[in-house]
N, C-alpha and C positions, 0 to 999 in steps of 0.2 A: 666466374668462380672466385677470383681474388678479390672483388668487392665486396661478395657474401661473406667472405672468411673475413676481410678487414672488415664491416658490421660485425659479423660474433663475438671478433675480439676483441672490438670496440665495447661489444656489452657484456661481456665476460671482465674487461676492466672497473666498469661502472657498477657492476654488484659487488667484485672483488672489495670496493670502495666504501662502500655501503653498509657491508658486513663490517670492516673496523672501524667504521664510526658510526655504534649502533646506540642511538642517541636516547632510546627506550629502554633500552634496558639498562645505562645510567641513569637516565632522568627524563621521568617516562612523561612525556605532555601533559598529559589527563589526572596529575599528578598537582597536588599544593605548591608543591614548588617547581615545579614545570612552568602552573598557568602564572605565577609570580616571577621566576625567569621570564617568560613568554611577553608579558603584560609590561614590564620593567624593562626591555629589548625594544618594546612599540613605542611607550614612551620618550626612550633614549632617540630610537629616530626621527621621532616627530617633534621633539627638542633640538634636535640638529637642525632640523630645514625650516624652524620655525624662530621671530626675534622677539622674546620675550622680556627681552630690556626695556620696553615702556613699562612693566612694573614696576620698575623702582620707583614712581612718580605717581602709587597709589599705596593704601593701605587696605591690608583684611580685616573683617570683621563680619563676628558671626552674628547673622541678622533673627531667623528664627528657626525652628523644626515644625515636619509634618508627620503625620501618620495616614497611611492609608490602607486600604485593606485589598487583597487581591489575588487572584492564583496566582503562584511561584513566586511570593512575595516575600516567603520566610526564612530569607537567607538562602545560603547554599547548604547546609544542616536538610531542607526543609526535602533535598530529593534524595536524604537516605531511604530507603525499605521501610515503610509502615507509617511516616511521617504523613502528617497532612501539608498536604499542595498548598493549601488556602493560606494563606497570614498576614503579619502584619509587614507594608516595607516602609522605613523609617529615613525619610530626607532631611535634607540641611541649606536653609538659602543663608547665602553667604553673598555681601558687598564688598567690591573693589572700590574704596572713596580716593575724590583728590588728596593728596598728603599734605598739601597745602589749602586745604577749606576745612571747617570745620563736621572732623568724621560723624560725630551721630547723627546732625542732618544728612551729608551725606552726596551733596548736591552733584548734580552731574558725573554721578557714579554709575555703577553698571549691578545690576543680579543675577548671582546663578542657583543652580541648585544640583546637588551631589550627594549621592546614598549617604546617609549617617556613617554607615563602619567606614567607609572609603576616605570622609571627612575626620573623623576620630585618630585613623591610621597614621593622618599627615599629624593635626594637630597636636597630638598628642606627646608625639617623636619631639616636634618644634618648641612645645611649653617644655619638655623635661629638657633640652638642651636650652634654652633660656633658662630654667629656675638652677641646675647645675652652675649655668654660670654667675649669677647672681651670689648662690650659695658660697663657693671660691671666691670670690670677689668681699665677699664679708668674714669668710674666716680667716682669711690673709691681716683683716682689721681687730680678730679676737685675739689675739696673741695667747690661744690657747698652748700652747707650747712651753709656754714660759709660768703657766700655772700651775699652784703646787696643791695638786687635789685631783679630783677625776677630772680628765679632760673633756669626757662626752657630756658630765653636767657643765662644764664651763660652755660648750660648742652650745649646748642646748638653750641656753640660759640667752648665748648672745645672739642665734638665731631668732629666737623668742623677741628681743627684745628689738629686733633691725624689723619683726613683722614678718617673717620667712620661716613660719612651723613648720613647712615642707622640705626643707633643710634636715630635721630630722627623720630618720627614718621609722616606719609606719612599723609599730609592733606587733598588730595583726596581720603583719606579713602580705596585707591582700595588694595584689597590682590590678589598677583600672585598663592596663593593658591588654592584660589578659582574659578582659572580657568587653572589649572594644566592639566585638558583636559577642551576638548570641554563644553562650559557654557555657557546659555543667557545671554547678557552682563544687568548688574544691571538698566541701562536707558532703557530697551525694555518695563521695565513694568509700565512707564508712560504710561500714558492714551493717551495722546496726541502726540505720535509717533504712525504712521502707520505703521511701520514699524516694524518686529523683527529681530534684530539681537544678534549673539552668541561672543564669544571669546575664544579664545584658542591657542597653541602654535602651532608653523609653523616653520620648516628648514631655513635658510637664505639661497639663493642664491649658497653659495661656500659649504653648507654644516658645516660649522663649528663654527657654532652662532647657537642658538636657541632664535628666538623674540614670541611678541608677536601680533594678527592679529584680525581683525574684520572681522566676515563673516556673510553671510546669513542665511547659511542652519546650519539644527543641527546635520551634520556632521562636518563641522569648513572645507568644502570643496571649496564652494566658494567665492571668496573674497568678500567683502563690499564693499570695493572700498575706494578710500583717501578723507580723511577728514573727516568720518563716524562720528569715536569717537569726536574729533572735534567741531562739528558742537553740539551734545548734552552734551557738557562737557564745555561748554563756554570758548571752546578756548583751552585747555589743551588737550596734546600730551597723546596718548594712553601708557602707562610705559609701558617699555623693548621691543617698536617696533622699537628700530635701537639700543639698548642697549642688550647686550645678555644676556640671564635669568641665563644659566651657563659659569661658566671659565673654562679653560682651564689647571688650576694651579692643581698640584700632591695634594693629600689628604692623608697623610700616614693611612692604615688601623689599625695600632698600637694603642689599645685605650692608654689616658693619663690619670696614676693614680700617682697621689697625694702620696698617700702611700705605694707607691710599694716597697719603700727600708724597709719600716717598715714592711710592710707583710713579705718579704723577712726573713729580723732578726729573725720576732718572728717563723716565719714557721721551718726557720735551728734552732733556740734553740727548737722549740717542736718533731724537729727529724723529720717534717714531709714533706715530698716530695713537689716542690712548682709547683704547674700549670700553667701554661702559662695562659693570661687575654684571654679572649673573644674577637675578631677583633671589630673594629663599624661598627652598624649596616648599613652603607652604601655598606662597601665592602660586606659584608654576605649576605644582603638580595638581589640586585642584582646579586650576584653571584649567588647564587639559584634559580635566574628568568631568567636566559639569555643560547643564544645559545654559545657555548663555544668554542674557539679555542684557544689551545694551544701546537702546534704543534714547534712552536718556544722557547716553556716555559723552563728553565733550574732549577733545583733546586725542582720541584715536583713531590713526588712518584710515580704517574699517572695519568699523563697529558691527560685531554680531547679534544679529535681533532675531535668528533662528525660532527661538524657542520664546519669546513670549509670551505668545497665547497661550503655553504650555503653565506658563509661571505665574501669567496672572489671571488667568482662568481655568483651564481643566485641574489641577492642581488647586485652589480651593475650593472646586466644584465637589472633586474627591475626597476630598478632606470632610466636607461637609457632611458628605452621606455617610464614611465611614463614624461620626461624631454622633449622629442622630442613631445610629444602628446600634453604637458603642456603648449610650446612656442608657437604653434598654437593655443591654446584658445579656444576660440567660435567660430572660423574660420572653424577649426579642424571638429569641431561636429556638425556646419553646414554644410559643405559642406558633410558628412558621410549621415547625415538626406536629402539634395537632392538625394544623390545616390542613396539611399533607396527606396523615392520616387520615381524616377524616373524605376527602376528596379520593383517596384512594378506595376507602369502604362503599364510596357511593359508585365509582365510578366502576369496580365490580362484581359488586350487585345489579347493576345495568347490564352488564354482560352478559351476566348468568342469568338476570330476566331474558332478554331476547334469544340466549341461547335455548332455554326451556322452551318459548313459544315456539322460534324454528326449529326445534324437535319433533314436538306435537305436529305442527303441519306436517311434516314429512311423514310422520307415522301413518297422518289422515290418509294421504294422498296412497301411501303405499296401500291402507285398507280400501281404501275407492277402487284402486286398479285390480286386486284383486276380484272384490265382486264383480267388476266389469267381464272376467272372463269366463 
C-alpha cells in the first residue's frame, strides 16, 4: 500500500508539473513560431557538439538555382485548405572555396544544396548587415552634418557617389524580405483588385540569377503574367525581376574582429590557449541545412559525400523533366487533359458495351429456363 500511494503521488506531482508549464498554450509547436523556436533549439545543439572553425579557411559563394516540380513542393502556403499539393520547389547550390585559391575556379572546394527560402533567409540577414556597415562606414566620410542644405540630398549624393544606392532608402517601400518565399503581394489587399496575387523568388532562365516574379497561385507556381505589378504600382518595375537578388561574389567565412590582435596579446600574457572565432553565421547555418558533397574537398578531416549522386545526378535529372514539361506550358497539360478524356470516353463505353451484352445473355438464359419447365 505505501508503494502504491508513493507512485500516485509521484504522478500526482508530475501532472501537477505539467499543468504549469503548459508549453502550448504559450507557444503552441505546430505554430510559426514554435517550429522556428524548435528548428533554432536543434540547431543550437547541434552547433554545440559539432567544430565548425574549419570555416574560416573557406569562402561562400552562390553557385546556381534549380527548379523542380513535385507534390508538397509549394512551400508550406501549399498545405493550406484548397491549395494545390503539386508545385514548384526552388533549390540553391552553394560552394565552400579555399580562401586562399582562386574562388571562381574553386578548386578543391565542396557543394551543397539547400531550399531557396532557407538560403535567402541566411543571406539576406548577412548582405543587409554587410551593406549597413559599409553604409556607416561612408557616412562617417560625408560629413553631412556639417552641411548647410538638406542633409538626405547631401547623404544621398555621397552614397551615390562611393557606388552604395542601397544606402538610400527604397521609396516604394517594398522589402525583398518579405517575400523571401512565397507572399501575397501587398496591392492584392485593396479592395478594388479582383484579383490575388503572390510574390516570391523564381530561378532565372540559365539558372544562375535568382529574380523576383508575380504569380497567381499561393504556391508562387503560376505565373501573373507581364505587367501584373505594373499595372497596380503606377507604373513602377517589380525590384530584382531582371536584377538578381543574389551575387555571385566569394563571402569569406572568416568572421572580422576588431580586436583580434588584442585578444590575442592579452590571451598569450594570461598563458591562456587562444580559440579560434566562430565562422559567420552564413557559412554555418547553411552548412547545417544542406545536402553535402564533398568528395572533391581537400583540406578536411571528413569530408561528406553523402549526397552526391543526389547533386550530380537526380537533381539534374529533375530539373530536366521539369524544363521539357515547363516549355510546353498549358499546351502540355492540355493536351494530357484531352487524353484523359478521351481514354476515359472509350474506356466507358467498353463497359457499357459488355455490360449490355451480359445483360442480354442473362435475359436469354432466364427465357431458355423458363420454357424448360
Amino acid at each position: 500500500m505505501k508503494i502504491q500511494a508513493a507512485i500516485l503521488l509521484a504522478l500526482a506531482v508530475g501532472c501537477s508539473a505539467i499543468k504549469t508549464l503548459d508549453l502550448s498554450a504559450d507557444i503552441p509547436a505546430d505554430s510559426k513560431l514554435g517550429n522556428s523556436l524548435l528548428s533554432k533549439a536543434r540547431r543550437v545543439n547541434q552547433a554545440q557538439e559539432e567544430d565548425f572553425t574549419w570555416l574560416n579557411g573557406y569562402s561562400i559563394r552562390f553557385n546556381s538555382c534549380h527548379t523542380i516540380h513535385l507534390f508538397g513542393g509549394g512551400e508550406e502556403q501549399a498545405q493550406e485548405e484548397g491549395a494545390n499539393p503539386v508545385g514548384n520547389q526552388h533549390l540553391v547550390n552553394f560552394k565552400l572555396c579555399p580562401s586562399d585559391s582562386e574562388c571562381d575556379k574553386c578548386k578543391y572546394g565542396g557543394q551543397y544544396v539547400v531550399e531557396m527560402r532557407e538560403f535567402l533567409e541566411v543571406y539576406l540577414e548577412t548582405k543587409q548587415q554587410l551593406q549597413e556597415a559599409q553604409c556607416e562606414a561612408v557616412a562617417e566620410t560625408c560629413n553631412c552634418n556639417y552641411y548647410n542644405g538638406d542633409d538626405e540630398a547631401c547623404a544621398a549624393k555621397c552614397y551615390s557617389d562611393a557606388g552604395l544606392d542601397y544606402c538610400v532608402e527604397d521609396a516604394n517601400g517594398f522589402q525583398v524580405e518579405d517575400y523571401q518565399e512565397c507572399a501575397e503581394a501587398e496591392f492584392s489587399n485593396n479592395q478594388y483588385y479582383a484579383s490575388t496575387y503572390y510574390i516570391g523568388p523564381v530561378c532565372g532562365n540559365s539558372g544562375t540569377a535568382v529574380y523576383m516574379g508575380v504569380f497567381k497561385d499561393i504556391t508562387c507556381s503560376i505565373a501573373g503574367g507581364s505587367g501584373v505589378y505594373e499595372k497596380y504600382n503606377y507604373g513602377s518595375s517589380l525590384p530584382y525581376s531582371s536584377k538578381s537578388i543574389v551575387d555571385n561574389d566569394c563571402i569569406s567565412c572568416k568572421e572580422v574582429d576588431e580586436n583580434a590582435n588584442n585578444n590575442y596579446y592579452n590571451n598569450n600574457n594570461n598563458n591562456n590557449y587562444y580559440e579560434a572565432a566562430e565562422p559567420i553565421e552564413l557559412c554555418q547555418e547553411l552548412y547545417m541545412r544542406s545536402a553535402k558533397c564533398e568528395n572533391q574537398m581537400v583540406g578536411k578531416s571528413y569530408p561528406d559525400s553523402g549526397s552526391c549522386t543526389y547533386i550530380d545526378q537526380v537533381l539534374p535529372a529533375l530539373e530536366n523533366v521539369y524544363s521539357k514539361n515547363g516549355k510546353s506550358g498549358s499546351k502540355f497539360s492540355t493536351a494530357m487533359a484531352w487524353i484523359f478524356f478521351i481514354t476515359t470516353l472509350v474506356a466507358s463505353a467498353g463497359l457499357y458495351h459488355f455490360y449490355v451484352i451480359a445483360k442480354r445473355k442473362s435475359v436469354n438464359l432466364q427465357s431458355s429456363g423458363g420454357n424448360m419447365l
